[in-house]
FISEFI-868932 format. One record per atom (N, C-alpha, C): residue in one letter; x, y, z; atom name. Coordinates in Angstrom, 1 decimal. Example, Ala and Ser with C-alpha at 12.3 -4.5 7.8 and 13.67 -1.06 7.14 Angstrom:
<rec A,<13.2,-5.7,7.8>,N>
<rec A,<12.3,-4.5,7.8>,CA>
<rec A,<13.2,-3.3,7.8>,C>
<rec S,<12.8,-2.2,7.1>,N>
<rec S,<13.7,-1.1,7.1>,CA>
<rec S,<12.9,0.0,7.9>,C>
END
This chain:
<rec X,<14.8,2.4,16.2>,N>
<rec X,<15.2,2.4,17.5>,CA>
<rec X,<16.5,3.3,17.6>,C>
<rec X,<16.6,3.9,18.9>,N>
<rec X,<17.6,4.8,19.0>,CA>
<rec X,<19.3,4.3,19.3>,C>
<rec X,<20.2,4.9,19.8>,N>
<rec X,<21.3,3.8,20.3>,CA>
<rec X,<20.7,4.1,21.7>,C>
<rec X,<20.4,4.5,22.0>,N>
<rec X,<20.0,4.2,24.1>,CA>
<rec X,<19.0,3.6,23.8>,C>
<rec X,<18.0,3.3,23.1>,N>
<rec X,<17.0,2.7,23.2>,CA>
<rec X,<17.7,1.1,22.6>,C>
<rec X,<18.6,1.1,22.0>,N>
<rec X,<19.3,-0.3,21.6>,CA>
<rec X,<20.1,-0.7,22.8>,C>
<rec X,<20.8,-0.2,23.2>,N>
<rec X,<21.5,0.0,24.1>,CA>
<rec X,<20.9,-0.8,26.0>,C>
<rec X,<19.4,0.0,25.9>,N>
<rec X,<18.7,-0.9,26.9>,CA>
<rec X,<17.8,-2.1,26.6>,C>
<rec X,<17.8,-2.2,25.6>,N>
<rec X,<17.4,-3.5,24.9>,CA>
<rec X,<18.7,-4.6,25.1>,C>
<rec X,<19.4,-4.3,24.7>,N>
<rec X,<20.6,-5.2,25.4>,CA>
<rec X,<20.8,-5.2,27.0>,C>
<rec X,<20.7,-4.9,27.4>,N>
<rec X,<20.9,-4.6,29.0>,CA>
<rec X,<19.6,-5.4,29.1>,C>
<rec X,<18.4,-5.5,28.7>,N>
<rec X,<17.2,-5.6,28.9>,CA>
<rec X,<17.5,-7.6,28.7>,C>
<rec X,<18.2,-8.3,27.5>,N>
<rec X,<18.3,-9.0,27.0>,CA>
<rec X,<19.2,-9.8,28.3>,C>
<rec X,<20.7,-9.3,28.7>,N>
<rec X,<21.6,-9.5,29.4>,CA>
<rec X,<20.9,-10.1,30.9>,C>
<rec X,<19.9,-9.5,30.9>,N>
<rec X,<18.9,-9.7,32.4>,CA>
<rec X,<18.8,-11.3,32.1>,C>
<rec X,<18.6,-11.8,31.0>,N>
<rec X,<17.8,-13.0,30.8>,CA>
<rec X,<19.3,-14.2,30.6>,C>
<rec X,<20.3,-13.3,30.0>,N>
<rec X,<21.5,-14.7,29.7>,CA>
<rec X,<22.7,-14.1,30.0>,C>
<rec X,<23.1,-13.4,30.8>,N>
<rec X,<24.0,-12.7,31.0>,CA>
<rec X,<25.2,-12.1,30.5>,C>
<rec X,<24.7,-11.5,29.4>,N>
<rec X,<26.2,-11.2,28.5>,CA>
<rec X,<26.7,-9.9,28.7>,C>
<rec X,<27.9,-9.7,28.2>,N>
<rec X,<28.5,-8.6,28.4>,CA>
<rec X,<28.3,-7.6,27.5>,C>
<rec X,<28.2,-6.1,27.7>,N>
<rec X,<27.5,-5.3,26.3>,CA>
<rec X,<28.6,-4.4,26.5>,C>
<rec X,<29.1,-3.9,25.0>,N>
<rec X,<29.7,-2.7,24.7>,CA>
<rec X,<29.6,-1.5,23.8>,C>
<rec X,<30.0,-1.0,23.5>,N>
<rec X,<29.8,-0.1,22.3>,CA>
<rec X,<29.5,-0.7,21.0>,C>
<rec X,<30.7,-1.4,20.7>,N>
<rec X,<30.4,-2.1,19.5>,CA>
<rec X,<29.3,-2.9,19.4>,C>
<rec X,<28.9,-3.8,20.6>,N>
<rec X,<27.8,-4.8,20.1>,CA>
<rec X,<26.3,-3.6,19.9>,C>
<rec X,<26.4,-2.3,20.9>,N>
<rec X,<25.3,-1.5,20.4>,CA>
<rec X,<25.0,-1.1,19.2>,C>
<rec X,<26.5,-0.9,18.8>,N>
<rec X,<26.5,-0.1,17.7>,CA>
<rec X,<25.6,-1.6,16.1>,C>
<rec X,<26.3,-2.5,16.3>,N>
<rec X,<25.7,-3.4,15.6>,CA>
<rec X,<24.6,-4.2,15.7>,C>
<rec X,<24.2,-4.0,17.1>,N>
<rec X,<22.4,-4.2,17.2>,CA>
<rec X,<22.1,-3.1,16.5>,C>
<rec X,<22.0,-2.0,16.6>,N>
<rec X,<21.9,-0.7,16.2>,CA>
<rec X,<21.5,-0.7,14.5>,C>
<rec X,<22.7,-0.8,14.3>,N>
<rec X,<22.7,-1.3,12.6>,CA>
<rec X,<21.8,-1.9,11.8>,C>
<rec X,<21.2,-3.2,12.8>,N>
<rec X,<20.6,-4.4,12.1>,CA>
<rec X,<18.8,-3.8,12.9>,C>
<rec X,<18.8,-3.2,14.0>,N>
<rec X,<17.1,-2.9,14.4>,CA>
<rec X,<16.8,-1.4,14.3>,C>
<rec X,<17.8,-1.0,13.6>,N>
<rec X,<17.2,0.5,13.3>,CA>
<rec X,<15.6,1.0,12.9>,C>
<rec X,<15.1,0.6,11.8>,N>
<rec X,<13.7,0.5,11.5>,CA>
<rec X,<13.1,-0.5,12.9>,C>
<rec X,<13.4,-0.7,14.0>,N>
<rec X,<12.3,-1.8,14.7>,CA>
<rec X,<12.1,-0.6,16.2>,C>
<rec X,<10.8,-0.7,16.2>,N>
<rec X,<10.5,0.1,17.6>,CA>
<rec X,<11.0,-0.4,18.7>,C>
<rec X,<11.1,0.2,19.8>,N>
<rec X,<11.7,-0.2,21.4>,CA>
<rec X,<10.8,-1.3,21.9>,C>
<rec X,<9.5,-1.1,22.1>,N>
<rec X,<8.6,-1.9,22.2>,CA>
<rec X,<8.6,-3.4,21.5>,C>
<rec X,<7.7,-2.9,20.5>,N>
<rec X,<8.1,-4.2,19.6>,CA>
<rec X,<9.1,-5.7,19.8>,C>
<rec X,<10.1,-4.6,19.7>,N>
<rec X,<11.8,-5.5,19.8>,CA>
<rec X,<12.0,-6.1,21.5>,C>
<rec X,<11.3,-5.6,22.7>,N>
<rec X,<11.0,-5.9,23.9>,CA>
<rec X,<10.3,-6.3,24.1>,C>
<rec X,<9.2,-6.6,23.0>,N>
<rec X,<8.4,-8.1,23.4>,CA>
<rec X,<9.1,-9.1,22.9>,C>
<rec X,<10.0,-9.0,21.6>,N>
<rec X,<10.6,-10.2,21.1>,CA>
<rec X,<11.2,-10.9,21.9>,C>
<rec X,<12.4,-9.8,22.7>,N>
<rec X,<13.5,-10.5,23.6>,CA>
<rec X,<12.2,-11.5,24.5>,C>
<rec X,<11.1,-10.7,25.2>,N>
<rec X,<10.3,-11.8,26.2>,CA>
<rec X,<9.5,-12.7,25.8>,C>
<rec X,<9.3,-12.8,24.6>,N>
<rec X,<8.8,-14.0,23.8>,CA>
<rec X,<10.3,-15.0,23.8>,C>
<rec X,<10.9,-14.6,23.4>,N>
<rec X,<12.1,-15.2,23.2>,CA>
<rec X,<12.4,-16.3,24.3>,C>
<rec X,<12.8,-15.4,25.3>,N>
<rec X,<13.2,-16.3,26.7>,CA>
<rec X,<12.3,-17.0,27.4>,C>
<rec X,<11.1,-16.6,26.7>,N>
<rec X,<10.0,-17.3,27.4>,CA>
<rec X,<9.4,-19.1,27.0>,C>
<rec X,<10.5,-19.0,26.1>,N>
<rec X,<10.5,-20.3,25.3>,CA>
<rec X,<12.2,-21.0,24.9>,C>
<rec X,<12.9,-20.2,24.7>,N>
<rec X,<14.4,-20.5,24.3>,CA>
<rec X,<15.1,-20.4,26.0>,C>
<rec X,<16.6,-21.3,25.7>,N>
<rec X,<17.5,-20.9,26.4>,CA>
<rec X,<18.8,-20.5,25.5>,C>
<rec X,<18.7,-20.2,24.4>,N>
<rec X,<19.8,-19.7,23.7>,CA>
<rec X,<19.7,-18.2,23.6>,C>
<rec X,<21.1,-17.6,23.3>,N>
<rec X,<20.9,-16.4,23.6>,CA>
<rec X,<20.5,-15.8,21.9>,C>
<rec X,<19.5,-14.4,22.8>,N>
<rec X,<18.6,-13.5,21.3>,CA>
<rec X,<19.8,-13.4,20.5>,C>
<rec X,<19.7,-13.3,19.2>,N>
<rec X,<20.1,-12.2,18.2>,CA>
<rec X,<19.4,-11.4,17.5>,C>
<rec X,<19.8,-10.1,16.7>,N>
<rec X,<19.0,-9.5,16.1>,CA>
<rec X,<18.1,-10.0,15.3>,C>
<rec X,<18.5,-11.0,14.3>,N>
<rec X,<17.8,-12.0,13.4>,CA>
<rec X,<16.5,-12.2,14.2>,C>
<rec X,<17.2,-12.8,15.0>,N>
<rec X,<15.6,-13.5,15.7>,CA>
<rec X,<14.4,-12.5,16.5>,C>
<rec X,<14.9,-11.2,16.9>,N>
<rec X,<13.8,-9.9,17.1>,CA>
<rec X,<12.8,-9.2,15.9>,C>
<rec X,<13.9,-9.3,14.7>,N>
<rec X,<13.5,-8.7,13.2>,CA>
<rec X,<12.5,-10.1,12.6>,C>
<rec X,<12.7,-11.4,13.1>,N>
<rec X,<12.2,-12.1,12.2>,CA>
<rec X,<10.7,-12.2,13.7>,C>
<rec X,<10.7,-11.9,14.8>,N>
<rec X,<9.3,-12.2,15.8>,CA>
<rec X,<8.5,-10.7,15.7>,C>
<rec X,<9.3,-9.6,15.1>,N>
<rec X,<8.7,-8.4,15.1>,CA>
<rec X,<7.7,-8.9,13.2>,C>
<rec X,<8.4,-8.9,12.7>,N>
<rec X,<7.9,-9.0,11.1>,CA>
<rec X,<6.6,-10.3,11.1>,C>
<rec X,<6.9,-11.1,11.9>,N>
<rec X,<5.4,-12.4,12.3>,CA>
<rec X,<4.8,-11.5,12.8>,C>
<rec X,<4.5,-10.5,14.4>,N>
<rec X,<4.0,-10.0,14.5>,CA>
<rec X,<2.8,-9.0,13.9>,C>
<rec X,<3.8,-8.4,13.2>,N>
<rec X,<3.2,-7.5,12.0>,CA>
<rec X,<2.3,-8.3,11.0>,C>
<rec X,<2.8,-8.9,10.7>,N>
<rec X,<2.0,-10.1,9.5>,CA>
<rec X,<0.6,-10.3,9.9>,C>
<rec X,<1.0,-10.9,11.6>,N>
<rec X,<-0.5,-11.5,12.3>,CA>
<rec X,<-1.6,-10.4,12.4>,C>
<rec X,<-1.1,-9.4,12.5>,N>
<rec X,<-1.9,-8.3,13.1>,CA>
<rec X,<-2.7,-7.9,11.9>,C>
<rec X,<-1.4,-7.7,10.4>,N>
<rec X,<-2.6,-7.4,9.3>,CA>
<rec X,<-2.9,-8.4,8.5>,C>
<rec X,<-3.3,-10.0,9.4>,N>
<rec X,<-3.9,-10.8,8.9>,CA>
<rec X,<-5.3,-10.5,9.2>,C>
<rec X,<-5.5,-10.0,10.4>,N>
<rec X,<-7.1,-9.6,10.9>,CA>
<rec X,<-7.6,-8.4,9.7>,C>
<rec X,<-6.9,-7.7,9.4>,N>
<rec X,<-7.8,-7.2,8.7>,CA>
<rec X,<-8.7,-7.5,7.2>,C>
<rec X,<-10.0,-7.1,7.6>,N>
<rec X,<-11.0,-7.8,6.9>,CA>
<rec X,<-11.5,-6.5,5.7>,C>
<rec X,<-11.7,-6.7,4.7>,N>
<rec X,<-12.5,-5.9,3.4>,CA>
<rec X,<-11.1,-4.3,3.4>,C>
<rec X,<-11.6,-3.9,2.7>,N>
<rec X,<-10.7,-2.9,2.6>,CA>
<rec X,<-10.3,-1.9,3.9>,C>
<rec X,<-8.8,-2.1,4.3>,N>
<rec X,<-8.5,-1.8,5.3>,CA>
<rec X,<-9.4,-1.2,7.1>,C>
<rec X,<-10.1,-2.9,7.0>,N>
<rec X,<-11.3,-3.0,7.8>,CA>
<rec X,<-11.0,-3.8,9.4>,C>
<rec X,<-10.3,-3.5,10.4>,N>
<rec X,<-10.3,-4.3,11.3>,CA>
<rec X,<-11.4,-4.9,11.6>,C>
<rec X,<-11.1,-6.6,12.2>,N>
<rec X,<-12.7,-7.3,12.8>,CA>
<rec X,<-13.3,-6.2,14.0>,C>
<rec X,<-12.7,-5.4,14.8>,N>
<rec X,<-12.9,-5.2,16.2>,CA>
<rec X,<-13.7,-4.0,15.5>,C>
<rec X,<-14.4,-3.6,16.5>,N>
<rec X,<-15.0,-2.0,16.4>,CA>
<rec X,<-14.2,-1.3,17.5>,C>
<rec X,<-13.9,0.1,17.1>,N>
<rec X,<-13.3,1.4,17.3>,CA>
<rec X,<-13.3,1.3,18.8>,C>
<rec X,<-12.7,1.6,19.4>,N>
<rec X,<-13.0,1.9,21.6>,CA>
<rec X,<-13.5,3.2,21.4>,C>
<rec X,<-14.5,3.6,21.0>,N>
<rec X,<-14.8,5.3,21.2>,CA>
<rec X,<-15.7,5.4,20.9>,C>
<rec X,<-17.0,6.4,21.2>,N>
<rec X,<-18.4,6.7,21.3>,CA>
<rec X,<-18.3,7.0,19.8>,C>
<rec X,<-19.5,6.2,18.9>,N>
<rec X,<-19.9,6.2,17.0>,CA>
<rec X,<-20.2,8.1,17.3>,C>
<rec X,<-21.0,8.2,18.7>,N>
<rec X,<-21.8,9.9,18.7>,CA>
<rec X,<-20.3,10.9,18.5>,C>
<rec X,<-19.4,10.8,18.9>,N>
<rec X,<-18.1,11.4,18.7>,CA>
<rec X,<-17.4,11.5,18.0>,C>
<rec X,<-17.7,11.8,16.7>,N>
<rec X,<-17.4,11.7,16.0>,CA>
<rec X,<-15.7,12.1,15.4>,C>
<rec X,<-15.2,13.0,15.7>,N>
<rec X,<-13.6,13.3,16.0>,CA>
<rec X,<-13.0,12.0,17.0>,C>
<rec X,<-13.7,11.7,17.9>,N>
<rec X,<-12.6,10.6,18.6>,CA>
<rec X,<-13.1,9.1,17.9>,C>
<rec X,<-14.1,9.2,17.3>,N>
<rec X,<-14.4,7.8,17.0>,CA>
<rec X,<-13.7,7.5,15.4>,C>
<rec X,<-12.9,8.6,14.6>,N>
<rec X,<-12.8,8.3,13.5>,CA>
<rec X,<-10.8,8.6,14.1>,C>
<rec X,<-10.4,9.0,14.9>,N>
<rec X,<-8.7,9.4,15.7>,CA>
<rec X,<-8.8,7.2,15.8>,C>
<rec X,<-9.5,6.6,16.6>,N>
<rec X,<-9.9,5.4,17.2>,CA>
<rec X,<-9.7,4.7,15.8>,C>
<rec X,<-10.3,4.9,14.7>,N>
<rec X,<-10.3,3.8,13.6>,CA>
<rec X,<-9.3,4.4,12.8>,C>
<rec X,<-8.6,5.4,12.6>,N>
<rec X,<-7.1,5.6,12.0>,CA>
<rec X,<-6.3,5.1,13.3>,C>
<rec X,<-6.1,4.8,14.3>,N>
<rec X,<-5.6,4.6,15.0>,CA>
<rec X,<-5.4,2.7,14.8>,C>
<rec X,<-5.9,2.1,14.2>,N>
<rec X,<-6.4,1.0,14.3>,CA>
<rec X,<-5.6,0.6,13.0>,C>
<rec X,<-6.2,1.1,11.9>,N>
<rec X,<-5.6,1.4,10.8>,CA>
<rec X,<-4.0,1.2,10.8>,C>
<rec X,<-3.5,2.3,11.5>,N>
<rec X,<-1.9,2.5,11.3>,CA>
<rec X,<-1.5,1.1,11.9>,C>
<rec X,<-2.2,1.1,13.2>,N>
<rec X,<-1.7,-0.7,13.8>,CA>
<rec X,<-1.6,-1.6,13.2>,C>
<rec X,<-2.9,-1.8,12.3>,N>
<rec X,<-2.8,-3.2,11.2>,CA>
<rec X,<-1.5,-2.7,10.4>,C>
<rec X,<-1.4,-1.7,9.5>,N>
<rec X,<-0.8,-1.3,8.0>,CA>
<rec X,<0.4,-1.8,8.5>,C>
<rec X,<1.4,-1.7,10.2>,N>
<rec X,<2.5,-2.0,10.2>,CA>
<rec X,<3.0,-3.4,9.3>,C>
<rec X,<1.8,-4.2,9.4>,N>
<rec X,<1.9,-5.7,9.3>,CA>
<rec X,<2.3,-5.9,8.1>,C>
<rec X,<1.6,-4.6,7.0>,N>
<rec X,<1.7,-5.1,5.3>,CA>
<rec X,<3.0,-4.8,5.2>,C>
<rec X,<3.5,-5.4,3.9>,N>
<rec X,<4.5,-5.4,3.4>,CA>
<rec X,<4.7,-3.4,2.5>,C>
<rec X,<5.7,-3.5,2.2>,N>
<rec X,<5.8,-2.3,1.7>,CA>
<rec X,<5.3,-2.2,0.1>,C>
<rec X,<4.9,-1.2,0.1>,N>
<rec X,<4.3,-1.0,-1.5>,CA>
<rec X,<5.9,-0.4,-2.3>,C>
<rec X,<5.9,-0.9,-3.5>,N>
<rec X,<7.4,0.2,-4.0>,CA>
<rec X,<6.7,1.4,-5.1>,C>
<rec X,<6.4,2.1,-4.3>,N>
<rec X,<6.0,3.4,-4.0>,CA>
<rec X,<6.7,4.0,-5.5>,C>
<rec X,<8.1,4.0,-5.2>,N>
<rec X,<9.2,4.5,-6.1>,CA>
<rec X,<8.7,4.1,-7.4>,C>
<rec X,<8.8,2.8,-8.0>,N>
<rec X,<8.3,2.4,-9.5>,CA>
<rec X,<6.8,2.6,-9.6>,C>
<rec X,<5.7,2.8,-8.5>,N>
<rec X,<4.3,3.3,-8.9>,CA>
<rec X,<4.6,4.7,-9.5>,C>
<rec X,<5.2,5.2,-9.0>,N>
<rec X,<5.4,6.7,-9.5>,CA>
<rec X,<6.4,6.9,-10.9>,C>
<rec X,<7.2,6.1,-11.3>,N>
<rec X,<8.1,6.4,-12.1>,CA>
<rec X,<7.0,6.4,-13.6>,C>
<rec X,<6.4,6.1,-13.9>,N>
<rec X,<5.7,6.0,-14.7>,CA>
<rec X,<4.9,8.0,-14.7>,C>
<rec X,<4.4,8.3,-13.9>,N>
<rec X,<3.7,9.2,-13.9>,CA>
<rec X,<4.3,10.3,-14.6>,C>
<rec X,<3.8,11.2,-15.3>,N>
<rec X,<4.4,12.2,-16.2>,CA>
<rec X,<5.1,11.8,-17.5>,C>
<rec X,<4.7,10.6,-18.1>,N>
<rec X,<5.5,10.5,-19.6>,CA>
<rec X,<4.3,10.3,-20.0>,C>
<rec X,<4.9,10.2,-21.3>,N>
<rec X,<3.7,10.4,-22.6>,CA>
<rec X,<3.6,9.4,-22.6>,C>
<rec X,<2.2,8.9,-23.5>,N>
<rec X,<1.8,7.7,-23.4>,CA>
<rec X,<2.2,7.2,-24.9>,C>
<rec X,<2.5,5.7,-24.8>,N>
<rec X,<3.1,5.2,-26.6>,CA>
<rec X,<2.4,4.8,-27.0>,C>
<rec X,<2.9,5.6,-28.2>,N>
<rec X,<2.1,5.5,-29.2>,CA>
<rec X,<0.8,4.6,-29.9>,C>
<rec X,<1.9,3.2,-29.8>,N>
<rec X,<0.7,1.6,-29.8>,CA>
<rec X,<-0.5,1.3,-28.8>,C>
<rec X,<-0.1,2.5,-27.6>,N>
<rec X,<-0.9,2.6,-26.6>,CA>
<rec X,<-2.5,3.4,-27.1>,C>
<rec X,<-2.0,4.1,-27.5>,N>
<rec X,<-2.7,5.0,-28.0>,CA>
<rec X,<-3.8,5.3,-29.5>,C>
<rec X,<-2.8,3.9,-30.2>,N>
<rec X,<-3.1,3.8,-31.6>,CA>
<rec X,<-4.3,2.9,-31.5>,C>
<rec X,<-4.7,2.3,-30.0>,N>
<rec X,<-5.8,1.2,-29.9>,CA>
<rec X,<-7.1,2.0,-29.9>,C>
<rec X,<-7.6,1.7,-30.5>,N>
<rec X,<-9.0,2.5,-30.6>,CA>
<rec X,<-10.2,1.6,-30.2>,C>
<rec X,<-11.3,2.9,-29.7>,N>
<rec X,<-12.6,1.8,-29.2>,CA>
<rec X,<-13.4,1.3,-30.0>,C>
<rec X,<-13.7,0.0,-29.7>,N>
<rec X,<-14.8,-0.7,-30.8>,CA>
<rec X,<-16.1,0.0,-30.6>,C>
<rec X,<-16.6,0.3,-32.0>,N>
<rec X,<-18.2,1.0,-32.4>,CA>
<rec X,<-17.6,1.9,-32.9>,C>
<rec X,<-19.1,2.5,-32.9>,N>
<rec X,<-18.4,4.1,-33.3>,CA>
<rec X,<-17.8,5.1,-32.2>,C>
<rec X,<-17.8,4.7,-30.9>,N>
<rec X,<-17.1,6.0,-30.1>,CA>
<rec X,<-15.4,5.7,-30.6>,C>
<rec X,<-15.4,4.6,-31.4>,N>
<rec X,<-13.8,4.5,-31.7>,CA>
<rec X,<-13.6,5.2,-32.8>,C>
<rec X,<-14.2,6.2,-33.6>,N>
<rec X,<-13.8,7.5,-34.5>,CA>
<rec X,<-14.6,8.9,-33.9>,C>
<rec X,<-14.0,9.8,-34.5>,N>
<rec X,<-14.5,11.2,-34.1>,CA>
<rec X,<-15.7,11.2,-35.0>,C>
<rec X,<-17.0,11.8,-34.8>,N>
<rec X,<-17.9,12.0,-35.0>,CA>
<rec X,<-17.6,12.5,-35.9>,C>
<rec X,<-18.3,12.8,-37.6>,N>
<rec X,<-18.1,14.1,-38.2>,CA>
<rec X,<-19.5,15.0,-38.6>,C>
<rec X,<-20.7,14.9,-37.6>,N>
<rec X,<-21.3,15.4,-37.4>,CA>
<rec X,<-21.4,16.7,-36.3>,C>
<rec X,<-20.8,16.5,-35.5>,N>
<rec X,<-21.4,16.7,-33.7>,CA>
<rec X,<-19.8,16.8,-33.4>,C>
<rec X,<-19.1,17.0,-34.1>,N>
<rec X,<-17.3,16.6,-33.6>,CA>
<rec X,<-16.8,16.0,-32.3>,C>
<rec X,<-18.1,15.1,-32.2>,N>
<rec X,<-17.6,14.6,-30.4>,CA>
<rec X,<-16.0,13.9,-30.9>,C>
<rec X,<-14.9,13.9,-29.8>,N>
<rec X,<-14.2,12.8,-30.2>,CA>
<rec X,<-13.8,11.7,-29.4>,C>
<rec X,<-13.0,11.1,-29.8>,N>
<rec X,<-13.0,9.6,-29.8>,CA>
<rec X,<-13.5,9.4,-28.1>,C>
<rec X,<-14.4,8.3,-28.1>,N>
<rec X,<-15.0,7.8,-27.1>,CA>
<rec X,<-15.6,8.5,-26.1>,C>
<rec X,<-15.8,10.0,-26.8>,N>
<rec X,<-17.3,10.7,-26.0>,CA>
<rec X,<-18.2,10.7,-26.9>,C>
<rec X,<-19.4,10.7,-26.1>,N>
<rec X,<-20.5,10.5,-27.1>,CA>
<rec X,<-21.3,11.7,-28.1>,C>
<rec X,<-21.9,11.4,-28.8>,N>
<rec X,<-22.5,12.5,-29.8>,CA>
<rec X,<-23.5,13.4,-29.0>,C>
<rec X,<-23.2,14.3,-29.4>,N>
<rec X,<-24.3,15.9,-28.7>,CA>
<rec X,<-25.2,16.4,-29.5>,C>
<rec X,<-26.5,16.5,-29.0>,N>
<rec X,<-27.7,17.3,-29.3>,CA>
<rec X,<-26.7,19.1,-29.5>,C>
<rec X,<-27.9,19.8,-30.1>,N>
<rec X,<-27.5,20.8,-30.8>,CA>
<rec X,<-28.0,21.8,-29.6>,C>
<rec X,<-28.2,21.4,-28.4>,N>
<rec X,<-28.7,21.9,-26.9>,CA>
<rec X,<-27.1,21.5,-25.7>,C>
<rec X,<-26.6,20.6,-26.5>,N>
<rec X,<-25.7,20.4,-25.1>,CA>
<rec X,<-25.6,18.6,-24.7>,C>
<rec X,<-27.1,18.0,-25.1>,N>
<rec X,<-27.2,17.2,-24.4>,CA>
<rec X,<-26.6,15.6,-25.1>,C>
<rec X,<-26.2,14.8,-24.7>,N>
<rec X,<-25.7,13.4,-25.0>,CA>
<rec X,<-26.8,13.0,-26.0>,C>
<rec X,<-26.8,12.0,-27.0>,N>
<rec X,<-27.6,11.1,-27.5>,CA>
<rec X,<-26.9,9.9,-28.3>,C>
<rec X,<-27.3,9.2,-28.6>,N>
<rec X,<-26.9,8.2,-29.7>,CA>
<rec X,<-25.9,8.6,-30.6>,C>
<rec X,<-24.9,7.5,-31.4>,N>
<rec X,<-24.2,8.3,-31.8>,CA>
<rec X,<-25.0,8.5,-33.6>,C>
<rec X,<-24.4,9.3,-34.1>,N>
<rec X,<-24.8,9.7,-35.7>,CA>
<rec X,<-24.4,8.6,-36.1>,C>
<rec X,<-25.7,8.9,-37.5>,N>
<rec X,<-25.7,7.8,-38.4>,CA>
<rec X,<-24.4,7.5,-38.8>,C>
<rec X,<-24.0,9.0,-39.6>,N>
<rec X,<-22.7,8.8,-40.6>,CA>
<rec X,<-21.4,8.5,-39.5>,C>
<rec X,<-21.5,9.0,-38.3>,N>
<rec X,<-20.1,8.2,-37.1>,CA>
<rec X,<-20.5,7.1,-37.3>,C>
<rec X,<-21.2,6.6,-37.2>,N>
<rec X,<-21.5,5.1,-37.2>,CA>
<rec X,<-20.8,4.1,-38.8>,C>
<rec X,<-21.0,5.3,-39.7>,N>
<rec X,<-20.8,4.5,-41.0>,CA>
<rec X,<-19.0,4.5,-41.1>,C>
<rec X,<-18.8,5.6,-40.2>,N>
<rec X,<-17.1,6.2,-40.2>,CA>
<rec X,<-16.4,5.5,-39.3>,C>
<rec X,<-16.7,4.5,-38.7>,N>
<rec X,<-16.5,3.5,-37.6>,CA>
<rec X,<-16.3,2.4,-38.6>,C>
<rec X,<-17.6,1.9,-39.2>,N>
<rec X,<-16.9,0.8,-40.3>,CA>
<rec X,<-16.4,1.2,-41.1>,C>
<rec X,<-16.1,2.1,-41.8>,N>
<rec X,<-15.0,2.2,-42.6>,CA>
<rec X,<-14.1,2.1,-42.5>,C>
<rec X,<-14.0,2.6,-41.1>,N>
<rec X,<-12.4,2.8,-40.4>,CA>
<rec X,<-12.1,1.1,-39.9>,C>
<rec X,<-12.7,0.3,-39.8>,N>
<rec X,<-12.5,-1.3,-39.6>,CA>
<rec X,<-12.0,-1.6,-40.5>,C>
<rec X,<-13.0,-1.4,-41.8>,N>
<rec X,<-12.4,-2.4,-42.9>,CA>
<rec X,<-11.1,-2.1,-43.6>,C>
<rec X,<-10.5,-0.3,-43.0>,N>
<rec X,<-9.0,-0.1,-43.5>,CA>
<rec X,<-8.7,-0.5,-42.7>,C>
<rec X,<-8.3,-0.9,-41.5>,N>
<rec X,<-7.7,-1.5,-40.6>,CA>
<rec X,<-7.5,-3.4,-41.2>,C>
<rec X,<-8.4,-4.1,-41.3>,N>
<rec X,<-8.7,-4.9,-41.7>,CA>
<rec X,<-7.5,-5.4,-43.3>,C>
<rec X,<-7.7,-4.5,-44.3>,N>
<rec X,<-7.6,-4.5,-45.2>,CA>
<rec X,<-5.8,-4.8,-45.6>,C>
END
């Protein structure tokens, strides 16, 4: 929300309990509904008074905006699936798929945020070692020494094509158990 758009949100609020607005209180509405849309935050104030006689605070916009959001992506059903169908002709295909991203973004407000930042932090390092040192059971868990497929692809025909794995992979699989084992 903007400061004029906070700004008439208080003005908007003042209609209902008559308070006095200044700079500063904009500025600290401002502060606390930054992330909250104009809208949104003007249904809270009229949910609000529509049941209270005490006067709004921010707390109480941020906590009827974030129910809202919740309720909305409680409807959605199977992977980001609203109950409703799309308002737009299935034959139209450009407006009928604008209609279900449209739908989409409405629920997603509701979810909670993913932390994006630590999914990513992982990406681009090497993998450790113990990670790595786990090997597959059978024989796709050694390198072939027939067919040199390695580990956990399978053995090749002398054409290209996949088959069973070799005898002696097979025998170089238990061997490699019972040093493990041993």
């Amino acid at each position: 929300m903007t400061p004029a758009e906070t700004a008439a949100l208080l003005s908007f609020a003042a209609a209902f309990d008559r308070r006095t607005i200044g700079e500063a209180d904009v500025l600290a509405w401002q502060t606390v509904l930054a992330d909250i849309g104009f809208e949104p935050a003007k249904a809270a104030v009229t949910a609000h008074y529509a049941v209270e006689t005490r006067w709004i605070m921010p707390a109480d916009i941020r906590q009827h905006v974030i129910k809202q959001r919740a309720d909305t992506a409680a409807d959605i059903q199977g992977p980001g699936l609203p109950p409703e169908i799309p308002d737009a002709d299935p034959d139209d295909v450009p407006a009928y798929l604008a209609a279900v991203r449209q739908q989409r973004h409405r629920a997603a407000e509701g979810l909670k945020p993913r932390p994006v930042k630590e999914l990513l932090a992982g990406v681009g390092r090497d993998i450790p070692k113990e990670v790595t040192a786990v090997r597959r059971p059978g024989p796709l868990g050694v390198t072939c020494p027939t067919c040199h497929a390695g580990v956990g692809r399978p053995c090749r025909t002398g054409n290209g094509r996949e088959r069973a794995p070799h005898e002696n992979r097979e025998t170089a699989a238990l061997q490699h158990r019972t040093e493990e084992t041993a």
